[in-house]
Structures are given as structure tokens and as C-alpha cells.
N, C-alpha and C positions, 0 to 999 in steps of 0.2 A: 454847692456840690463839691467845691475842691477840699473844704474845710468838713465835710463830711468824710470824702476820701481817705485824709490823710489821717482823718482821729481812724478810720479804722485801719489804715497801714500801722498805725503806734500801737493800735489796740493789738495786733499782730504779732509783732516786734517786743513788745511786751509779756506779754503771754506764751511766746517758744522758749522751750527749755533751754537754761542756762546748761550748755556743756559742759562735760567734767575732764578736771584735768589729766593729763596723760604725758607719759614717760618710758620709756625705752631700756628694758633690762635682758642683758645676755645672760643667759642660763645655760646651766649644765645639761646634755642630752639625761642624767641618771638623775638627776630632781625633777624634770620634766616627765620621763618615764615613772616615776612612783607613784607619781598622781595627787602628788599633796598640791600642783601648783592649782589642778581643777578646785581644790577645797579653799585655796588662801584668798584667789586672784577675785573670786564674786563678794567677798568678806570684808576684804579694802576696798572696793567698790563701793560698797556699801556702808562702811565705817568714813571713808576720805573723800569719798566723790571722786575715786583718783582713778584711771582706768593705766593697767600696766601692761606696754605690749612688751610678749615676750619672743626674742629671739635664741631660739635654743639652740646650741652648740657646744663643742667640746669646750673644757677650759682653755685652752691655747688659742682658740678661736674670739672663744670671749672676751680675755684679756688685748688679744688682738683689733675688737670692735671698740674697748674701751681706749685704745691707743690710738687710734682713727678719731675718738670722740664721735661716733657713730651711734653710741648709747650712751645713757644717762646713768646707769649703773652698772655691777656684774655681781654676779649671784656664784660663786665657784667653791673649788673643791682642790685646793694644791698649793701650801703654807709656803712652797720652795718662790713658786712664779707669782701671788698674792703679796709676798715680800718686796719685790721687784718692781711689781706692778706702782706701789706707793712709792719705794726710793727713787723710781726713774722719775718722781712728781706726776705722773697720768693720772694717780690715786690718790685722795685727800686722807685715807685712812682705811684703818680693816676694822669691822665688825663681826666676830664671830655671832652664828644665830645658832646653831644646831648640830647635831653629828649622828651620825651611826656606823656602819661597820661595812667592810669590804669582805666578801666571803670567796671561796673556792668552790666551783662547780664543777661536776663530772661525771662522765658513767656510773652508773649505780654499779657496776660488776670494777670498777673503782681498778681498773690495771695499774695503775705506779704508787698504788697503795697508798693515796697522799692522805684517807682520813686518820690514819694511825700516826702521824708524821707528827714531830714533837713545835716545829714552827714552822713560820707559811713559808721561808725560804726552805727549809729542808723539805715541806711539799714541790717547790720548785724544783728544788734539787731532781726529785723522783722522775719528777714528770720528765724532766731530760735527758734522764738517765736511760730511761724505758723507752724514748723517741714519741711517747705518746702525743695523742693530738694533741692542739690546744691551739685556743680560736684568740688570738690579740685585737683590741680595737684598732691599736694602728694608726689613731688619728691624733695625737697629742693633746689626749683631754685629762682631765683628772686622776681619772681611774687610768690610763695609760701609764703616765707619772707612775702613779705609783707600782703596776706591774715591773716597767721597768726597774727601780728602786729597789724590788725584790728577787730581781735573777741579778740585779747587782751583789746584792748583799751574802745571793747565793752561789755568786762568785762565774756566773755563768753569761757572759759575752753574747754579742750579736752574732757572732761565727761560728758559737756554741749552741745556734737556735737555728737550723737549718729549716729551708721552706717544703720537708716533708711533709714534718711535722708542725712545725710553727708558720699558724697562716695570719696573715693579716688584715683584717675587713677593713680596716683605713672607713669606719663608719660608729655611729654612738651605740647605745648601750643596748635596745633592742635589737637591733642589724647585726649587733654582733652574737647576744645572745640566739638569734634564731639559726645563724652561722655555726655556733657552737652542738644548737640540737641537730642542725642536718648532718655534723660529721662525728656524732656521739662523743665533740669534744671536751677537754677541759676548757676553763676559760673564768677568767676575776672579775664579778660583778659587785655593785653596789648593791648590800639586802635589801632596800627597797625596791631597786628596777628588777632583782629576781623573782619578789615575792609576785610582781606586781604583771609578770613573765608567763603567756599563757600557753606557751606551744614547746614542755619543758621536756616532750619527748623521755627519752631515759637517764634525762639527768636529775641528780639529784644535788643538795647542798652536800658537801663531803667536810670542809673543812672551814672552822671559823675560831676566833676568840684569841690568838695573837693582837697583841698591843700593837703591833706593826699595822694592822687592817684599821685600824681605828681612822674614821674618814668626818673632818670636821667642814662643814660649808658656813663661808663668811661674805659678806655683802659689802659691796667696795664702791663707792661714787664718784665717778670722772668728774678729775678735777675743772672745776670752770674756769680757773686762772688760765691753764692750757689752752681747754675749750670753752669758751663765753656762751656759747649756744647750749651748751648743758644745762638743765632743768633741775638749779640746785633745790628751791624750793620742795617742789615733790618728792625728789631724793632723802631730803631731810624727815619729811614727815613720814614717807612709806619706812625709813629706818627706824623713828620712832614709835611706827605700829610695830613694827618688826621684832621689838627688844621689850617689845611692852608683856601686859599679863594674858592680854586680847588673844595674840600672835601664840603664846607659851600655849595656853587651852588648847586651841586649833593642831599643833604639832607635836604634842605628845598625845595629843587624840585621836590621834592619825592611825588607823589600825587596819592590817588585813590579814586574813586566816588567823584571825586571833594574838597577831605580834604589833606591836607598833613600832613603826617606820623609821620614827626618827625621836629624838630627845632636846628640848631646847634647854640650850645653856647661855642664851645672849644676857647681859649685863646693861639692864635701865641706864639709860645716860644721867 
């Protein structure tokens, strides 16, 4: 009897599926909103046997969870704090994967006339010139970065951005955008979390195609020297589907209302 038991406890034991590996990546709220991670994340699944949970957040946040060693990788959008990220040693390195464009959104009846506007700071310009609304994330994510970067550039201060008009959602890309339709404001999105935007109310895209919007996201792996507990193996290999041909198909295939999302430019190791 025992010796029948236990062949069938092995036979058991045997026969349960081998789990697949899994790994921890912060992500941007505006690559999570575009929807390309619903397309990628069943793909490596299926390609690595690799299961990625993702923690979505602003970049500031992300780099933050990487600096905890809290996660195994980060997925962002901000060349300034991505910089930083690896010189402080948190980061073993940056891999760019992909890019697309940061656009300006607005009332279609367009009051600070930002779509005639010759660059996005000189739309900036407008917008506070005129006192018009305009809906800021607030949360020190990517897209943040770089909003600010452009009332800088437009020479326009924190004390030059009064809370009439300049509101702050202190929340990621959707929250903010739906912020933006309740007060028919302006506000800087990433084109794919607009495209991808279903409550667009009277806004429309007003202003894009400044070299300055140009928004590149790069893939960064807490270092294990730091943190030992980090899951170099799976990092390495979801990077190398990442930059492969697999990965390139999937994200420039990426398309909605007839535009695609984003454009891979990662570089094969």
C-alpha cells in the first residue's frame, strides 16, 4: 500500500506544471495606457515562459522602485533621470527600445491659438499668456519632465503658472487626461495614451511635430551587485526579446484609428 501511495504522490508531482518564471517591471502610467503592454506581455509569455508583473507608475516613481530594488527592471521615458539612474549604480545600463511623440491637446475652439504656434514652447508661451486652462500631471513622471522642460525653455516659472489656471492632478496619463476633458483644458500627452483616450469630450490634438516632443522609452535592469535579490536572468532574456525582430514586429504593429503607436528603434546586442 505505501509503495503504491507514494508512486502515485511522484506520479502527481510529476505531472504539475512546471511554473514559469516571473519578474517585476515599473512602468510608465503612458505605455501602460496605450495598450501596447496588453499586446507584448501574452507574447513573452509565450515566447520565454516568462510571466512580467507590471507595476505601473510615473517615471519618478519607477526609478524610485528601482532604487528600493523593489523591481527587477524599469521600462521609462526621461533621458535626464535614466542618466542617473545607472551613474548612481542602481542601473546596470540603458537600452533604448522604442519612441513616439508627446503632442498638445485642447479645446477644439483652440483660445491661446497654440495650433498656429511655430514651437511647443511658443504654444506654451500662449497658453499663459491667455491664463487658459491647462491640466498638468503633477506627479513627476515622464511626461511631467518634460512639460516642465518646456515652460522652462519658454522662460515661464512656477509663479508664472498660477492655480487659476494651471491645475495639477498629481495622477498618470489617463486621470489626467479625463481632468483635462472636464475643464475643456489644455494638457501634454503622450500620442499613444491620447489616441488610446475615450472620454475626449471637446478636445482635440492641436499641436505636434517639434523635435522637443520627441519621447524615447528605454528599458533599464536593477543592478544585482546593489540588489542580489534582483532576477538578473529573466531581465537579460526579456531584454533580449525586447531588441530582437520578435519584439520590432509587435511595436510597430501597434496601430489604432489607423496611426501606429510607437516605432522600434532598439539595437540587437
Amino acid at each position: 500500500m505505501k509503495l503504491r501511495f507514494f508512486a502515485a504522490v511522484l506520479a502527481v508531482v510529476t505531472a504539475s506544471p512546471v511554473w514559469a518564471d516571473s519578474m517585476k517591471m515599473a512602468v510608465t502610467t503612458s505605455f501602460h495606457n496605450s495598450g501596447l503592454s496588453e499586446v507584448l506581455l501574452p507574447e513573452i509569455k509565450a515566447d520565454l515562459d516568462l510571466e512580467v508583473q507590471l507595476l505601473v507608475v510615473g517615471t519618478g516613481q519607477a526609478i524610485r522602485l528601482g532604487e528600493a530594488g523593489d523591481v527587477d527592471a524599469i521600462l521609462v521615458h526621461s533621458l535626464p533621470a535614466e542618466e542617473a539612474f545607472v551613474a548612481s549604480g542602481n542601473g546596470t545600463h540603458r537600452t533604448e527600445i522604442m519612441y513616439n511623440d508627446f503632442v498638445l491637446i485642447g479645446p477644439a475652439s483652440d483660445p491661446a491659438g497654440i495650433a498656429t504656434a511655430p514651437t511647443a514652447a511658443a504654444a506654451m508661451t500662449a497658453i499663459a499668456e491667455t491664463g487658459a486652462a491647462f491640466a498638468s500631471r503633477g506627479d513627476d513622471s515622464g511626461t511631467h519632465k518634460k512639460e516642465l522642460s518646456l515652460w522652462t525653455e519658454a522662460g515661464i516659472d512656477a509663479a508664472q503658472r498660477p492655480v487659476d489656471w494651471y491645475k495639477e492632478a498629481g495622477a498618470g496619463m489617463g486621470a489626467t487626461l479625463n481632468t483635462a476633458s472636464g475643464l475643456n483644458a489644455y494638457v501634454m500627452s503622450d500620442r499613444a495614451s491620447w489616441l488610446n483616450f475615450g472620454n475626449k469630450g471637446d478636445l482635440k490634438l492641436l499641436f505636434s511635430g517639434d523635435p522637443a516632443l520627441f519621447n524615447q522609452y528605454a528599458y533599464l535592469p536593477v543592478n544585482p551587485a546593489v540588489h542580489p535579490h534582483v532576477k538578473a536572468a529573466p531581465v537579460a532574456r526579456l531584454e533580449a526579446w525586447l531588441v530582437s525582430d520578435r519584439a520590432k514586429g509587435l511595436i510597430n504593429g501597434y496601430t489604432l484609428e489607423g496611426e501606429q503607436l510607437f516605432t522600434f528603434n532598439a539595437k540587437p546586442k
